[in-house]
Every structure is written in C-alpha cells, then in structure tokens.
C-alpha positions in Angstrom: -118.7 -64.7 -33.7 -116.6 -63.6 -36.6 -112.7 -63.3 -36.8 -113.3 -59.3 -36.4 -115.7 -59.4 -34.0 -113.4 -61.8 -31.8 -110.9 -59.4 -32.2 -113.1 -56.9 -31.2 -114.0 -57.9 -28.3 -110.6 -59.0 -27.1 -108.9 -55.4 -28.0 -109.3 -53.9 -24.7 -107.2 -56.6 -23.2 -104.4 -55.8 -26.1 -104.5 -52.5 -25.7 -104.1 -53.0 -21.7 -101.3 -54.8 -22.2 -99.7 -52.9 -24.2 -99.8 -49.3 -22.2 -99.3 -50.7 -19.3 -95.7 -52.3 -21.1 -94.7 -49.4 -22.9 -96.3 -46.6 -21.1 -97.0 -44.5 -24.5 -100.3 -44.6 -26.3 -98.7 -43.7 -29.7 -97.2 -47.1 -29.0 -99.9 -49.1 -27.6 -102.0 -48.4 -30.8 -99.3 -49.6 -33.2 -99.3 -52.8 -31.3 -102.8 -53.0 -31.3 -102.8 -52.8 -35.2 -100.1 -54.9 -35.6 -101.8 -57.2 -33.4 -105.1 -56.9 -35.8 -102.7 -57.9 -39.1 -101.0 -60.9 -37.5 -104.4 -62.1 -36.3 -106.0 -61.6 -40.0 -102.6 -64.2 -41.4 -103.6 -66.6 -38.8 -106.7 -67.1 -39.9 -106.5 -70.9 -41.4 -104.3 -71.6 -38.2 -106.9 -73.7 -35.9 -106.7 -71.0 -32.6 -108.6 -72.5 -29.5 -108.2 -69.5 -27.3 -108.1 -66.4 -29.3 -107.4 -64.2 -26.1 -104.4 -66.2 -25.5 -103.4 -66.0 -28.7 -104.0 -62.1 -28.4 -102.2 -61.8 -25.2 -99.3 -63.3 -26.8 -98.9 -61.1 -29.6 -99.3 -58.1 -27.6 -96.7 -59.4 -24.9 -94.2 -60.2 -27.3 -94.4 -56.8 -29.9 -94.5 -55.0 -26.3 -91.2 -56.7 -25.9 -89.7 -55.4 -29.1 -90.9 -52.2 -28.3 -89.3 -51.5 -24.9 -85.9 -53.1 -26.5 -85.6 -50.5 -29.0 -86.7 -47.9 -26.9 -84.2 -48.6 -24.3 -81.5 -46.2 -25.7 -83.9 -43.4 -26.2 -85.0 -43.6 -22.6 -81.8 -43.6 -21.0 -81.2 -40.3 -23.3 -84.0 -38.6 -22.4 -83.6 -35.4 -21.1 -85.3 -34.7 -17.6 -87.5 -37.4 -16.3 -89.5 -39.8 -18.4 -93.0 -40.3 -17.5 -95.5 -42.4 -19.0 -98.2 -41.0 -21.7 -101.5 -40.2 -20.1 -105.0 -41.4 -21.1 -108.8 -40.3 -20.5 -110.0 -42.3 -18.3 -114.0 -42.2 -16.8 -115.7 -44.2 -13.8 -118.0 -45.0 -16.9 -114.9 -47.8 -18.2 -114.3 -50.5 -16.6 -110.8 -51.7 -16.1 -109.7 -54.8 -15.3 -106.9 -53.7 -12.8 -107.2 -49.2 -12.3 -104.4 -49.9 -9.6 -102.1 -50.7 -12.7 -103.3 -47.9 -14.7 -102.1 -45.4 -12.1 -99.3 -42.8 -13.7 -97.4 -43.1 -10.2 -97.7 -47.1 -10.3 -96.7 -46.9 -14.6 -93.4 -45.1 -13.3 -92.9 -47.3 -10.6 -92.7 -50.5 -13.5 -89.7 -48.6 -14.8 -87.8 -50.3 -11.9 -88.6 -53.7 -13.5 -86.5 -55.3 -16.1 -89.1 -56.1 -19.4 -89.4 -59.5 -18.6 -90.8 -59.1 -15.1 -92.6 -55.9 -16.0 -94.6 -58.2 -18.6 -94.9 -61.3 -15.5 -96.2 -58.6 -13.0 -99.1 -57.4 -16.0 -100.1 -60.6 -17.5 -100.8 -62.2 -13.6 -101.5 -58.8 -11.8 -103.8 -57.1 -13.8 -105.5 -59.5 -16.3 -105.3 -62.8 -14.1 -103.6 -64.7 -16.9 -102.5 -68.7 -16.2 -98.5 -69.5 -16.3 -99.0 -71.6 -18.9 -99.7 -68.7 -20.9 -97.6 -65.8 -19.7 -94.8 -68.6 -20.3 -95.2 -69.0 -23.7 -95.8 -65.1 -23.8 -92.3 -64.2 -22.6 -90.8 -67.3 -23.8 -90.0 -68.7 -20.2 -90.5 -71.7 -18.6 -93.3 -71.2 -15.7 -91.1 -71.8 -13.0 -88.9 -68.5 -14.1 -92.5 -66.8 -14.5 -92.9 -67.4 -10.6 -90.0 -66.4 -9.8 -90.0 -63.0 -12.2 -93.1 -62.3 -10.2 -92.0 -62.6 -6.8 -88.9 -60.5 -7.5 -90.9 -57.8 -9.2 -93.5 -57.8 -6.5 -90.2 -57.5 -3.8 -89.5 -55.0 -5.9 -92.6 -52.4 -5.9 -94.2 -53.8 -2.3 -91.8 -50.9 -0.2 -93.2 -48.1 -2.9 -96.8 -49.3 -3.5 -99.5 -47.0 -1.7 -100.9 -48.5 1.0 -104.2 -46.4 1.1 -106.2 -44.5 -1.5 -109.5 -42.4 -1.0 -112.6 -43.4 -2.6 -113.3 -41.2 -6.0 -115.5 -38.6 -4.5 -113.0 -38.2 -1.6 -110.3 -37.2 -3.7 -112.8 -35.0 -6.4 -113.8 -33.0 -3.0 -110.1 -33.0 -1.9 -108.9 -31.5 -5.3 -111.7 -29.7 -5.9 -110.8 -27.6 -2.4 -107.2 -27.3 -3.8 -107.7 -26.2 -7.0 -110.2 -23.2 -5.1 -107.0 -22.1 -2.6 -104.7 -22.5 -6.1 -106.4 -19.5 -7.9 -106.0 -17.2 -4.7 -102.1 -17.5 -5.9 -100.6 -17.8 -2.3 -98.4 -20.7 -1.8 -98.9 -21.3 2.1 -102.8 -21.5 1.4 -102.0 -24.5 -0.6 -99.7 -26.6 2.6 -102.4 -28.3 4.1 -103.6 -30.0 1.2 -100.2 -31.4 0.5 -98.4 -34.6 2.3 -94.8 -34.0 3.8 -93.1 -36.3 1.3 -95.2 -34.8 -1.6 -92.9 -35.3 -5.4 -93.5 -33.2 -8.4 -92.5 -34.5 -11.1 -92.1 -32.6 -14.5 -91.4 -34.2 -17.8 -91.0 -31.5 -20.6 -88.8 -34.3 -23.0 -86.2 -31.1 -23.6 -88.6 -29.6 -25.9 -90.1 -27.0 -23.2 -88.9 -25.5 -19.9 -89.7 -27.9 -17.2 -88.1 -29.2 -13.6 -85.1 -31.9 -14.8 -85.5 -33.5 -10.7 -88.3 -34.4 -8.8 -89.1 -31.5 -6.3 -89.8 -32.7 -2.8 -91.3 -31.5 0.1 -94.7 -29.0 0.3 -93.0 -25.8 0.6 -91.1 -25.8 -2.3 -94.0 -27.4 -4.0 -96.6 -25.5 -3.3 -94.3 -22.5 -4.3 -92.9 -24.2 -7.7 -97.0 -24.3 -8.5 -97.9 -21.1 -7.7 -94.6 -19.7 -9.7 -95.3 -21.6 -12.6 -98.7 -20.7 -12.8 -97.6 -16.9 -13.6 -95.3 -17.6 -16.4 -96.5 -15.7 -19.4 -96.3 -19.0 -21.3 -99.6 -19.5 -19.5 -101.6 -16.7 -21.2 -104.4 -16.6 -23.6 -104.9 -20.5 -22.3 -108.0 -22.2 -21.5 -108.2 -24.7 -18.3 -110.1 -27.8 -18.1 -110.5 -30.7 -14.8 -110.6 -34.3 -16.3 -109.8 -37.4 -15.2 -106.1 -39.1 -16.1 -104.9 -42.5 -15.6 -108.1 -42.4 -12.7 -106.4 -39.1 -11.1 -108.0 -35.5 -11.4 -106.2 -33.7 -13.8 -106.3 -30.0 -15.2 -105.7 -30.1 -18.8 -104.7 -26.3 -20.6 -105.2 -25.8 -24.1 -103.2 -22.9 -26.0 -104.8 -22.0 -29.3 -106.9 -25.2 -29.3 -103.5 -27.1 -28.7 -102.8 -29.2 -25.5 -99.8 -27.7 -23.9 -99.6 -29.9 -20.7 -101.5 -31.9 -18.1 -101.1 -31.9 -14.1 -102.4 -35.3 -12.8 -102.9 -34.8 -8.5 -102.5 -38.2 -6.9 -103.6 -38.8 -3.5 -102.4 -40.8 -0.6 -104.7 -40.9 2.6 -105.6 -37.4 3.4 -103.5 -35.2 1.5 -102.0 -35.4 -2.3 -98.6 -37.6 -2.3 -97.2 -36.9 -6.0 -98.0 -34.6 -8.8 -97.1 -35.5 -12.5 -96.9 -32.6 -15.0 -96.4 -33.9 -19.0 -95.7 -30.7 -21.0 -93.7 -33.2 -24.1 -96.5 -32.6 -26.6 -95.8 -36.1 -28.1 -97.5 -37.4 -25.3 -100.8 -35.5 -25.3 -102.0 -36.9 -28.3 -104.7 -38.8 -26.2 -105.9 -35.1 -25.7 -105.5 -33.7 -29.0 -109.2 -33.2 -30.5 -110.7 -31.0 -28.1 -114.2 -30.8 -29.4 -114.5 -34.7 -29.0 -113.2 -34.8 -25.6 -116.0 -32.0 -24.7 -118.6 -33.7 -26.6 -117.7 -37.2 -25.8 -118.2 -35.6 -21.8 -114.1 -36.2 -20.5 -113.2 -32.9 -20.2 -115.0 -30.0 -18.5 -114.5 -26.3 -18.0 -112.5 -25.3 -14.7 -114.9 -22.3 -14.3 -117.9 -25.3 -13.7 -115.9 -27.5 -12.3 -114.9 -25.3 -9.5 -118.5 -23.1 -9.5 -120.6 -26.9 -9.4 -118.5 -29.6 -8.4 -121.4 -31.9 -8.5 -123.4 -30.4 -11.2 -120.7 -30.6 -13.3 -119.3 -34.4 -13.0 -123.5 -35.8 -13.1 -124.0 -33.3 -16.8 -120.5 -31.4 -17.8 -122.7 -29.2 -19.9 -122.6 -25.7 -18.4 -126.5 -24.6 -18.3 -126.8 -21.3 -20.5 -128.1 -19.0 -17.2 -124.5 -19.5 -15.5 -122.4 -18.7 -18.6 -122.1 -15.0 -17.1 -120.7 -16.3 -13.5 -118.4 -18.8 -15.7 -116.9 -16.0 -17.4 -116.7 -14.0 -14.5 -114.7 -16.8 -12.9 -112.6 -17.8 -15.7 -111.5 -14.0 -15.6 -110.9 -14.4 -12.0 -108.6 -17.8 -12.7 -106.5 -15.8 -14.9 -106.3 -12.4 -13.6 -104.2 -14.6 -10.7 -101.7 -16.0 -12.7 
C-alpha cells in the first residue's frame, strides 16, 4: 500500500482521537491535516507501525490544542459543550460509548494528560508502550493516569442504556406529546434527575446553568419552543454523537441541535448547541438529505420505521407531511 493510502486507511483512528481530545470538529480536522503534512516529511524516515506513528501525532497536536484552548474555555460564557457530529448505525466506531456528548463533557473533568490515557486505552485499545511515548510518560504514570481518570468518571458513567430502536420508539413517543405544547404531557417520558443543558457561547439567548428536574424541564421545552426566534424554521430528527437529535434550519442555516440521551426507561440529559461555530458538521443541508442523515420531522414522526429503512418521503404522503408540518408549527 502507498504512503496515502496508509494514511487513508488509518484517518479514522486520527480523527477519533482527536474529537474525542478536543471535543470540536473544526479542531479535529486541522489535526487531521496537520497530521497528513507531518506524515508526507517523514517519508524517508524508516516507520514500522504507521498507526502508531499516527496515533502519536494526533495525541500530541491534541495536546497543543487543549493548552491553548484552556483560557478560552474557562472564559466562555454559559456552559461549554462539545461540537456534535452525524453519526449512523451504518459507521462503525471503535468505542460509541466514548463518542457520547454526555460522556465528551464528562472528559472535561480530566486533566489533558489523563483525558488522552483514558482515549488511547479505552477506546482504541492502544499498548503502554505506545500511549507512553504519545504523552511523553513513562508507562507506569500511564497506569496510574488511567486508574485515576477511571476513579474519576466510574460514580458519573451510565450504568444502563437502551438498545437503538428502544430509544428511536422512546423519542419518537416524546417528540408526538412535544407538538401537543403541554408540558405535563411530556413528565413521564423524563427521569427525575433529568439536566438540560444549553450552550449558546454568548452569541444567542440560551440557559447559562444546567436546569434540573422534569418539571421545570419539560416547561423550559415547551417555552422555548414558542419563541418567535423559532419561526419560518424547518425541523429535522437525525442522529448525534449516537443520540436522536432534532436539527432546525432557519433560511437553510443551522440554528441549533437538541440531542435526547437516555438512561433506562426515561431520557436522563438533554444537550441543546445553539453556538453556530459548532454546527458546522451540519452546515450543507442538501448533502446531509442526500447523503440519508437527516430526515424530515413530518416523516419521521408520520413513519417512524418507514422513515429510518428509506428517509425519502414517498410522493403520495407529501400532502399529510405538509399537513403535519403545519400542525408542528401552528403549536409553537
């Protein structure tokens, strides 16, 4: 195989690496290209491994990156979330549980060092001898950066999550009592310890604290969902980071994304990312339609099935669509 086809083939696992470090996209694709120039120098370097070598590069510029973005973060204004991405039960990922927006904000507790332990063992199964040279440890500090960062997350991880078409048929119920516009018909879909979190980066109105509890949640929802801001839009189900999502476009612009993640038999957290600097994922809305990752609301709710197996609304139901989509918004 050729230099770019090795590279190829080993760009997942850089790109992997470094989302799940810096929880932004924007970044993670600068480190992948980065990545991609450093590997085209080394090329009369003798490389045995060329996803170790890979690996290594993508640690380390992951490393830069959250030190410089350190100030920024502890600046933000409201909470910062990490940057969603399309995800579909047609990619294979070598750890989803890591992927999870809820587990991504969880890492924040981690210092970088242990953050990039906990990634390069957890989710791609990487040796110590590696991950040491990676974070420039020695491999007895690796073990112990993993153990404390595993002490760290074990009180906060989910212990239990439904199967996929548990939690489509779960949200899929939800989102049908949401457009009736009547909070207490949303209560028993949510857990008692439910947390909504909003993060609008100071450049839009959004929640500055987590909201607990289902009452006030499932009246913040229903209150937001009338604000004028939310006019003229157009409402689409995909999935996010492996959670159902609803995705509104304004003008053919994303405006913000609500990810519903579920614990046993109710949703335990809701993550709402209305910074547009972290919807680029979602900006080209005529791929994500043709490519399949995004789907009408209107079908989505009319077909649940129909609609995940061929998102393609059948011309003979464009009528009821309509009539539904009018319905959707008529309750806001």
């Amino acid at each position: 195989m050729d230099r770019l086809g090795q590279f190829l083939e080993h760009k997942p696992i850089v790109f992997g690496i470094a989302y799940r470090m810096t929880g932004s996209v924007s970044d993670a694709e600068d480190i992948v290209q980065e990545s991609f120039l450093r590997w085209e120098k080394s090329a009369s370097t003798p490389i045995r491994s060329a996803k170790a070598f890979l690996s290594t590069i993508a640690t380390r510029l992951s490393l830069d990156t959250l030190r410089k973005a350190k100030n920024k973060r502890e600046t933000y204004i409201g909470p910062w979330l990490p940057e969603p991405v399309p995800t579909s039960p047609d990619i294979i990922e070598p750890d989803p549980a890591t992927l999870d927006l809820a587990f991504l904000h969880l890492l924040e507790k981690l210092n970088p060092i242990e953050r990039a332990v906990f990634i390069l063992r957890e989710s791609f199964d990487l040796d110590y001898k590696l991950i040491s040279e990676a974070v420039g440890k020695t491999q007895e500090n690796c073990r112990q950066a993993l153990k404390r960062a595993k002490d760290s997350l074990k009180s906060e991880r989910k212990k239990f999550s439904p199967n996929l078409e548990t939690k489509r048929k779960l949200l899929h119920t939800f989102l049908l009592a949401s457009s009736k516009g009547q909070p207490e018909l949303l209560l028993p879909f949510l857990k008692e310890e439910i947390v909504l979190w909003s993060d609008g980066g100071g450049k839009v109105h959004a929640a500055r604290i987590p909201l607990f509890g289902k009452e006030r949640v499932a009246a913040f929802l229903i209150r937001t969902s009338k604000n004028v801001v939310f006019n003229q839009t157009e409402l689409y189900f995909t999935e996010s980071n492996g959670a159902g999502s609803i995705l509104v476009y304004k003008e053919n612009k994303p405006i913000y994304i609500r990810s519903y993640l579920m614990d046993g038999n109710g949703i335990s957290s809701i993550y709402t990312i209305l910074n547009d600097e972290k919807l680029n994922a979602y900006r080209n809305k005529e791929k994500l339609l043709r490519k399949k990752i995004i789907i009408p609301l209107e079908f989505f709710l009319l077909f649940p099935k129909t609609s995940l197996n061929n998102p393609t609304p059948p011309v003979w139901s464009k009528p009821i669509l309509k009539l539904v989509r009018w319905a959707i918004a008529r309750k806001k």
